[in-house]
N, C-alpha and C positions, 0 to 999 in steps of 0.2 A: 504494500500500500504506500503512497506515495504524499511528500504532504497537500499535493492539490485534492487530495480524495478528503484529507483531513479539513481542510477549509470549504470544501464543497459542503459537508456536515455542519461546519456554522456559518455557511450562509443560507442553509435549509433553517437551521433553526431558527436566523436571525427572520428571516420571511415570514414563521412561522407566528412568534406571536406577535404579541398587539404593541409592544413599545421595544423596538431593537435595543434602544440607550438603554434597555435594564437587564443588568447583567446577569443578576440571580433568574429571571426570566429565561436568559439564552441558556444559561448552565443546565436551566433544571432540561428543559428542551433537548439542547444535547444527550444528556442522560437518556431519556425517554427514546431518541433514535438509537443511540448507540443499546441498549435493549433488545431493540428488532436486529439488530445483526449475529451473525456469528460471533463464539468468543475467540476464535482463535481471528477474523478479523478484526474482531475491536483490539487486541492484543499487538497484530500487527499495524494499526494505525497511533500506538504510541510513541514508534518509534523514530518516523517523521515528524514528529511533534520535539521529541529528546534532542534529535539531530540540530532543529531549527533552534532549537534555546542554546546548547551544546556549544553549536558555531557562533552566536553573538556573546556566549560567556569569554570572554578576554579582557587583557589585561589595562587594552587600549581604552576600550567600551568603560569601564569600569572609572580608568582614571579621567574621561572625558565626564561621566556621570558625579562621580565625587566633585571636583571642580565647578561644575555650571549648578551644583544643587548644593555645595559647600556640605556635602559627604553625602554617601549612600550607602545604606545599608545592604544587605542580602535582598531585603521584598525592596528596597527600591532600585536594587539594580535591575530586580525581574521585571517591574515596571517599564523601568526605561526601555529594556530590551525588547520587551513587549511591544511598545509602540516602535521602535526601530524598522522591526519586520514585519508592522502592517501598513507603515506606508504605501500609497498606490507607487508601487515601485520603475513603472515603464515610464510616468511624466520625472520622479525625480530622479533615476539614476540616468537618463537621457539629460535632465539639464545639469547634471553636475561632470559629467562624461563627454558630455557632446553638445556645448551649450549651443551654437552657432549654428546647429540644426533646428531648432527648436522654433516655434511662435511665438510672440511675432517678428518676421526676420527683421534682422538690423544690418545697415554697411559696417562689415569693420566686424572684430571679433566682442562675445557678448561677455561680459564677465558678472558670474552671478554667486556667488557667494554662500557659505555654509555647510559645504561639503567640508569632511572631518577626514584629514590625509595624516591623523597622527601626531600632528603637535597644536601647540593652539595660537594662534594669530589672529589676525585682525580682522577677519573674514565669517567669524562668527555671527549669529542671528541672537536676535533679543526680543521679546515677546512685547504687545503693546496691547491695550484695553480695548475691547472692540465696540468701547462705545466712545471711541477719538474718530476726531476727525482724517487724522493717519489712516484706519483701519478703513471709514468710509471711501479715502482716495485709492486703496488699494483697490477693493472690488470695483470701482467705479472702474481704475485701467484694466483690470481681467476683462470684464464686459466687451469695452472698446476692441480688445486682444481677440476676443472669442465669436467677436460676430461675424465679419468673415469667413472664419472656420465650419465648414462642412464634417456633420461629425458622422464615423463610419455607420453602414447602414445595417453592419451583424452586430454590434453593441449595445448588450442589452441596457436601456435604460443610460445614454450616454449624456453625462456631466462633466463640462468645460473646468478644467481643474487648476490651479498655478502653483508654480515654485518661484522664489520663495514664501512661505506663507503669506496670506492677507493679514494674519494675525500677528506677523512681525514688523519690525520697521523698518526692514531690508525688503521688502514687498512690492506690488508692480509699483506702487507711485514714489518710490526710494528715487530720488537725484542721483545716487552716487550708483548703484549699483543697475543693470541687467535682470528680467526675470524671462518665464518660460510659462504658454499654456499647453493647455492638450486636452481632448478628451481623455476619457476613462472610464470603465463601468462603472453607474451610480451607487452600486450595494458596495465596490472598491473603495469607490472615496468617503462613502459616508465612513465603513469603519474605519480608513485611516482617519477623520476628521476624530470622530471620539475616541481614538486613541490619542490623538496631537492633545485631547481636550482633559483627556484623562492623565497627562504626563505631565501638564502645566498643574492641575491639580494635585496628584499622587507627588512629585516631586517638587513644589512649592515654587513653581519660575516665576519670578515677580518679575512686574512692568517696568520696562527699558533698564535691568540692570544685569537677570542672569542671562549669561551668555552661553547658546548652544550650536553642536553642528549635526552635522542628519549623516548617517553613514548607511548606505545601501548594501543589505546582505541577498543573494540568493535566493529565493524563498525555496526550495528545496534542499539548497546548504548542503551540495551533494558535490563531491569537488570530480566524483567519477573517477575516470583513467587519469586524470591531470596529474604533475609531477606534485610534490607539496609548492607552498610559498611560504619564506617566511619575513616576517616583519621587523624593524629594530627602529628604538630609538636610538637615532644615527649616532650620537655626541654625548656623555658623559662626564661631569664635572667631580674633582673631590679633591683626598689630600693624599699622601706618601699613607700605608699603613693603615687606612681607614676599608672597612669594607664598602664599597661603592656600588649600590643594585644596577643590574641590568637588566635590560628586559627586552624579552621578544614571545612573538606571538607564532607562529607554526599553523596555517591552515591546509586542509586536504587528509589524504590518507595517514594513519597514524605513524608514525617516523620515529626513528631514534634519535637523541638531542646529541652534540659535544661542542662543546664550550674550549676553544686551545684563545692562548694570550702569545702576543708579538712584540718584544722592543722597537718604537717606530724612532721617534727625537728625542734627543737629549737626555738619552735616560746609561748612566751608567755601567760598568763591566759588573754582573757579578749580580743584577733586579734580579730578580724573581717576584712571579703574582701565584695567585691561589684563588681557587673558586671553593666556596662554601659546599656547591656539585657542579659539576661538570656536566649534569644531561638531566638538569631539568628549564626552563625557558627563562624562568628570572631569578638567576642565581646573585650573589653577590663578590665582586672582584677584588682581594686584597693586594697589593705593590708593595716588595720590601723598597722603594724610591720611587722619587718622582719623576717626570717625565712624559712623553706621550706615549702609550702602549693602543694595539690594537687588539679588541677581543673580538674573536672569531667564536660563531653559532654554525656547526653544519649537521643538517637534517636529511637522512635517508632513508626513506621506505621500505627499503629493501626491492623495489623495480626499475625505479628510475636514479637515471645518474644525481647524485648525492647535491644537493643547494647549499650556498652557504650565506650569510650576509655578518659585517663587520660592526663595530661598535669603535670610536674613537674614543679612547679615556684618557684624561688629561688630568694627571693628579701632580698636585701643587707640594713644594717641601716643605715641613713642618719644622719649625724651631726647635734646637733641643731644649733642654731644661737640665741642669744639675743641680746638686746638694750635697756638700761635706756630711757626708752619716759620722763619718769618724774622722777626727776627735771632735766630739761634741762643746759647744758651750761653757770657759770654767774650768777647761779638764786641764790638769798638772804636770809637768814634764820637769825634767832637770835640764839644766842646761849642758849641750851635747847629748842631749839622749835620742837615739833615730824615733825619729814622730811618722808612724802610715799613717797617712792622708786618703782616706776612701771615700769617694766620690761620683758616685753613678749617672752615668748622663742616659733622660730620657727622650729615646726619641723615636717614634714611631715608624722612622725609614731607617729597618734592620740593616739596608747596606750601606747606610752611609759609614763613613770615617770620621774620624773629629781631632780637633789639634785641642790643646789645655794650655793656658798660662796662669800661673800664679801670681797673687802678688801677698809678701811673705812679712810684708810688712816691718822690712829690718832694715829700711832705708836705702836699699840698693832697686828702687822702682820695682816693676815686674821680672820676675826671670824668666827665661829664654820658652818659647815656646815648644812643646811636643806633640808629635803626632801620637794620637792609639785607635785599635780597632776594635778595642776590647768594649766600648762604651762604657768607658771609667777612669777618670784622670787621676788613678790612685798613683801617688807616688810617696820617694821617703826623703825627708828635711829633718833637718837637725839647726839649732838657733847657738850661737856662738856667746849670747850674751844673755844674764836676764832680763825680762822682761814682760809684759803683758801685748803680746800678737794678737792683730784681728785681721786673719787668714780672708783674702780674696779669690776668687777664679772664676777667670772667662773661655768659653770654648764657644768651637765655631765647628761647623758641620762643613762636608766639603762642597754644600749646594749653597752656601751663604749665609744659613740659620746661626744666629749666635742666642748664647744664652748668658747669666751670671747668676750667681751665688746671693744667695741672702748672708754677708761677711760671719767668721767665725769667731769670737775673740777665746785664745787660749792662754793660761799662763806659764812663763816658764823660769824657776829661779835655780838662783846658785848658793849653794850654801858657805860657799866661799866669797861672799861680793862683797859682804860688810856687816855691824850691826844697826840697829834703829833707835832713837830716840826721841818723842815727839811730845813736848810739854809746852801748853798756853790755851788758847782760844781764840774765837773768831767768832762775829758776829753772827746772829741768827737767823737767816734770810728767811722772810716773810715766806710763808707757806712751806717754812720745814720741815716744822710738826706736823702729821699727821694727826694728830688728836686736838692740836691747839695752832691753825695755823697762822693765828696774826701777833702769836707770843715776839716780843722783844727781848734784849740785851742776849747774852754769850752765852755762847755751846763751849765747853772745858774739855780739853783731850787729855789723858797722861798715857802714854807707850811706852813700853820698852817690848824690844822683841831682838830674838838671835839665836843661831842656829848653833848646836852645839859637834862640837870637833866630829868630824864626821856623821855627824846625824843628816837627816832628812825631812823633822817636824821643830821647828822652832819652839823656842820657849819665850817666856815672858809675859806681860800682861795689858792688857787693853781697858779703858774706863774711860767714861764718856757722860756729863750731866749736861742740861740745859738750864740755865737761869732762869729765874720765877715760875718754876715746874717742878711737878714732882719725876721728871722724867730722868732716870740715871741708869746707865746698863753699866754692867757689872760681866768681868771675861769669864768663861767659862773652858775654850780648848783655844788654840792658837792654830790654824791647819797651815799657814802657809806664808813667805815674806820673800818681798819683792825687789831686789837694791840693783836699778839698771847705771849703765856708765855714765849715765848724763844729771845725777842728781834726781831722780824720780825715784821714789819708794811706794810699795802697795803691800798691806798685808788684810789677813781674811783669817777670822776664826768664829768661834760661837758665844753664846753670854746669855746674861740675862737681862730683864726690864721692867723696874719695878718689883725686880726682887721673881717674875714669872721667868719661865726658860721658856727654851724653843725660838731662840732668836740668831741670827747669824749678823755679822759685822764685818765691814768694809772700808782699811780708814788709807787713805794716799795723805801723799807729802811731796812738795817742791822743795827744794833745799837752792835757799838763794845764794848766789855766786859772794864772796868775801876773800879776804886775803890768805884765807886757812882753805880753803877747798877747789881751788881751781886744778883742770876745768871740769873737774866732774860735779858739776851744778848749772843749776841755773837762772838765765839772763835776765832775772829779776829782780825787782827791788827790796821783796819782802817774800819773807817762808810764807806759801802757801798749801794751805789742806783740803780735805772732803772727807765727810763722817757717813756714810750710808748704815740704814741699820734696817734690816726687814726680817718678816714671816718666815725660819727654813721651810717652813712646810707651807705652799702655796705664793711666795714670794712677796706678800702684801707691804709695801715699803710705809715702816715707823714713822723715818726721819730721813733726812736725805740733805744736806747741806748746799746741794745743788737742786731744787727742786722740780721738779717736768722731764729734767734729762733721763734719758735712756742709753746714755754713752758711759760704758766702765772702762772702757781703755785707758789707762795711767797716762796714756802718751796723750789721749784726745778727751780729757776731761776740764773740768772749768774750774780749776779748785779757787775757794775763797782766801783771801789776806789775812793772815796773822794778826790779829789785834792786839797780843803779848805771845812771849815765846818762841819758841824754833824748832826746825825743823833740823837733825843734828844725826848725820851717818856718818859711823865709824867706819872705815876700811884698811 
């Protein structure tokens, strides 16, 4: 059975009763005929019916339907499809195929608009209110179009029809555009008109905004002896690394899919792509780089010689991104002691390459750049002097992607550079306190601190008040002391406040230049300090002599003046 035996059935029923437009009407109707028939015919007229949905089920159909109805579900893709292949298919696939054949003729070629060739452009149709005056000029040039027209004399019931809609505003009285009439059987037109009526409805086309095109199927949807065809979106956009959909469509006999990938431009020694499969129609294409690659679809029936069609993919290179994992934020090194530096660079194009520069933050600029292939600018440094380093690194991909580090700052002492001693005060910069931030007059330091003959944890003690407060920390452990060549000191331990524990401390010193310590000082007029005091647990900052900064590097801090006292390293 064939699907014209299956539509001959609803247009017997459609004759049959009293209102075509009701659908529950035609169904029950159908029903009632299909009844009087054989079961093994009714059986075999489902299955020109499966074939005709079948063939408009695609990928194209679907994205064209989402788009102009702003999404479509499963029932309203069956909708749309529905109406697709009941258009009176001989007026519009003739004026989309063959405009310039068409009525009423015109010198010159006719250009008419809304055929849907797979992508979407500017050539789509918009629906308008058919009670504007638009809609009224449309019918009025059909009429014009159609009186001439001698309509054939075996047609049954023949109705002057136009493409494109009168219900659009690409219609015969469109300025800009071409249309096309023709007869057609009137039981034809009518039900493509209540499908056209039921697809503005069922899928929600509002007046002059959603955009549609008409794609003419087969109505038998039978591809026969034909070889397959298949379809592609030609051009592809993405990035190195990213899975990138493809898509193609496969019509005719049922075929085997394969999917192969080609280096075309500027792509690398050493790409490779990957398909999520290989032999299904809209797989997804991963590139270890960028560059232009061509993906290949080829489809064989197993009769005719094998089809194939290409896909251009243009995947752009993605920046890398790195991060010192190790040594983390804080962490303690002796001087000369080798420091791994692990630093993973990510970056979604597996083949690229990358170069790493440091900068090590010991006054000698950056050092020298290195290439690695490894994706990891791990190397090992060792620091010649004490100090507090805030570790830099930039790397660069070899398509021109560069990345940097969020900076590292580590510390590194010698337990041989000197001892500390640090007695007086400094005024109390508004917004200190964390508890009292508009307190006045002097914050008090006393320190001693120093590393004992061969040890590795200093000793000594740390204490710390503020003026008109009750605020006073009190040391509890010493972890670490800081004495670099140039006059800057830093040490770090723990304590209490208020007599509570659970507090860590941070106190630096300037040591200004005099006739006793040159030139390891510096070029200041006055010893200057910073008292940081926070949370160990959650870092929440007490006190902070510098207050808003987030800079600890000894080298790059803002410490306050001496208002009594000094700042006084022994070496």
């Amino acid at each position: 059975m064939s699907l014209d035996d299956w539509w001959q059935i609803v247009e017997q029923a459609r004759s049959t009763v009293d209102d075509a437009d009701d659908a529950d009407a035609v169904a029950d109707e159908v029903r009632l005929i299909l009844q009087e028939r054989d079961p093994e015919e009714v059986a075999e007229l489902a299955q020109p019916l499966w074939d005709l949905l079948a063939s408009s089920y695609n990928w194209e159909l679907w994205a064209a339907a989402y788009l102009i109805n702003g999404g479509a579900s499963d029932d309203g893709f069956e909708y749309f499809r529905g109406w697709l292949v009941t258009q009176g298919r001989d007026v519009f696939e003739q004026a989309q195929d063959d405009p310039d054949s068409t009525d009423p003729p015109k010198d010159g070629h006719k250009d008419i608009p809304g055929k849907y060739i797979g992508v979407l452009d500017d050539r789509a149709l918009t629906r308008i209110d058919t009670s504007s005056q638009t809609y009224t000029n449309n019918r009025a040039e059909v009429a014009k179009a159609c009186a001439p027209i001698t309509p054939p004399t075996d047609m049954e019931r023949p109705e002057c029809d136009e493409y494109p809609f009168a219900s659009t505003a690409q219609g015969a009285a469109s300025p800009i555009w071409d249309f096309s009439v023709k007869y057609v059987p009137g039981t034809q037109n009518g039900s493509a008109g209540n499908g056209l009526m039921a697809f503005y409805r069922d899928d929600r086309i509002l007046y002059d905004r959603d955009a549609f095109y008409v794609e003419i199927r087969d109505q038998e949807g039978d591809q026969g002896s034909d070889a397959p065809v298949v379809k592609v979106v030609p051009e592809v956009f993405g990035n190195e690394g990213e899975a990138v959909p493809l898509a193609a469509q496969v019509y005719g006999p049922a075929s085997s899919v394969h999917w192969t990938f080609t280096p075309l431009e500027n792509v690398d020694a050493g790409a490779d792509c990957s398909f999520n499969s290989t032999s299904i129609q809209a797989p997804t294409i991963t590139c270890t780089d960028d560059g232009v690659f061509q993906a290949t679809i080829t489809v064989d029936d197993g009769v005719h010689a094998p089809v194939s069609a290409n896909v251009r993919v243009n995947l752009h290179n993605v920046a890398p991104k790195v991060k010192i994992t190790s040594p983390r934020p804080w962490d303690l090194f002796r001087v000369g002691e080798p420091i791994t530096v692990v630093a993973p660079i990510d970056d979604p194009g597996a083949n690229d390459t990358h170069s790493c520069q440091y900068g090590w933050d010991d006054g000698n600029g950056w050092a020298p750049v290195f290439d690695t292939p490894y994706h990891n600018c791990e190397t090992v440094h060792s620091f010649a002097h004490a100090g507090m380093y805030t570790l830099d690194l930039f790397v660069a991909d070899d398509d021109g992607g560069t990345g940097a580090i969020e900076p590292v700052m580590i510390v590194v002492y010698d337990p041989n550079a000197g001892t500390l001693n640090i007695d007086g005060s400094m005024a109390t910069a508004a917004g200190a306190l964390a508890a009292n931030p508009s307190v006045t007059g002097q914050t008090w330091v006393h320190y001693t601190g120093a590393y004992p003959l061969g040890g590795d944890t200093p000793y000594g003690q740390s204490k710390a008040w503020v003026e008109n407060t009750d605020f006073r920390m009190e040391p509890s452990t010493m972890e670490w002391l800081v004495v670099t060549p140039d006059g800057k000191v830093a040490s770090r331990g723990t304590g209490t406040v208020a007599g509570q524990s659970g507090y860590t401390w941070v106190l630096y010193g300037w040591d200004a230049c005099d006739s006793s310590n040159r030139p390891a000082c510096r070029d200041i007029g006055t010893d200057e300090i910073r008292l940081l005091v926070f949370r160990s647990v959650g870092g929440q900052i007490v006190y902070d002599s510098q207050p808003g900064s987030r800079e600890f590097d000894v080298d790059r801090i803002a410490p306050r003046t001496m208002t009594s006292g000094a700042v006084q390293i022994h070496r």
